[in-house]
C-alpha atoms as one frame of an Amber mdcrd trajectory, in Angstrom:
protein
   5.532  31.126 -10.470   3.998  34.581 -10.830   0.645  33.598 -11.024   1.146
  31.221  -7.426   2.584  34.087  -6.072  -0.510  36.047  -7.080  -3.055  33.745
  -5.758  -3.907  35.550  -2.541  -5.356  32.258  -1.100  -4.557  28.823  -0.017
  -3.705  26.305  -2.913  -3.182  22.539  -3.146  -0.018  21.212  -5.021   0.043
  17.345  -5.896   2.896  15.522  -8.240   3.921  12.530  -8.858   7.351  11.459
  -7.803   7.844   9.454 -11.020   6.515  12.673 -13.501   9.015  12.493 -16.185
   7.331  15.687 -17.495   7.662  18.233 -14.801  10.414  17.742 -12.273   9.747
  17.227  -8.391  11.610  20.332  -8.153   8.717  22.304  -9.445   6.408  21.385
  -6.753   8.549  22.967  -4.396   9.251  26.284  -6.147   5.228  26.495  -6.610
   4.811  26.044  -3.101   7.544  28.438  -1.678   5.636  31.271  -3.823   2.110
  30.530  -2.143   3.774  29.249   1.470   0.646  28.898   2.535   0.328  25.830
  -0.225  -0.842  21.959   0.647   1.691  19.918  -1.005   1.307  16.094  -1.812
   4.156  13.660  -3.238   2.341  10.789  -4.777   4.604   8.254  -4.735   4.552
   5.867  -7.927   2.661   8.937  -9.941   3.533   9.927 -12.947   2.646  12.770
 -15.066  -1.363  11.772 -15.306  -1.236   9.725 -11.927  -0.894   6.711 -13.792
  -4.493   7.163 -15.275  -5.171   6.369 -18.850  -5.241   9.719 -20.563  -7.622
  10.466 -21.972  -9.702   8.761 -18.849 -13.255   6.997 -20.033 -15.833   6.332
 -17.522 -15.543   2.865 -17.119 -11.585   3.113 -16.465 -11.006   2.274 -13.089
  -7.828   4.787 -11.157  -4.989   4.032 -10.318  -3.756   3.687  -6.844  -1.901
   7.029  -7.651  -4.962   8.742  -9.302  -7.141   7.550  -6.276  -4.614   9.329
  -3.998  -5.010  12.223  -5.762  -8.553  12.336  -5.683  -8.688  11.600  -1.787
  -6.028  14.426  -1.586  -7.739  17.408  -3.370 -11.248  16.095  -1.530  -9.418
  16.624   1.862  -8.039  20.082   0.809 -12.011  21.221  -0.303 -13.102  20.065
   2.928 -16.473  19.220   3.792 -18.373  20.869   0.917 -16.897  19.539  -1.841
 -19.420  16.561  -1.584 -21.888  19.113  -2.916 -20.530  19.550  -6.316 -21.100
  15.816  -6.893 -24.632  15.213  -5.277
């Protein structure tokens, strides 16, 4: 919680709302300490987003991963692209 609250910037929180690891609860606590936080609930998502862990290449995402993905591309905005070109 210390190091959210130490951020100093803008940071994205996604979990799963079927994480058996961390609790839903935790999203929330790491969000009030950085209130200026994006938060996502991916419903269905568990702890890796339903992805195989590890992921290969050729696996293709879940429906939960994907929504992750599309998530933390809308929270980079615009540039983000650039990292994959």
């Amino acid at each position: 919680m210390r190091a959210a609250a130490k951020l100093g910037r803008r940071a994205a929180h996604a979990h799963g709302d079927d994480d058996a690891t961390v609790s839903i609860h935790d999203l929330s606590r790491y969000a009030a300490a950085n209130p200026p936080a994006a938060t996502e609930i991916i419903p269905g998502g568990n702890h890796v987003f339903n992805a195989p862990n590890p992921l290969s290449t050729e696996a293709e995402l879940s429906p939960q991963a994907a929504a992750l993905f599309d998530f933390v591309i809308e929270q980079a905005g615009p540039s983000f692209g650039v990292l994959w070109s």
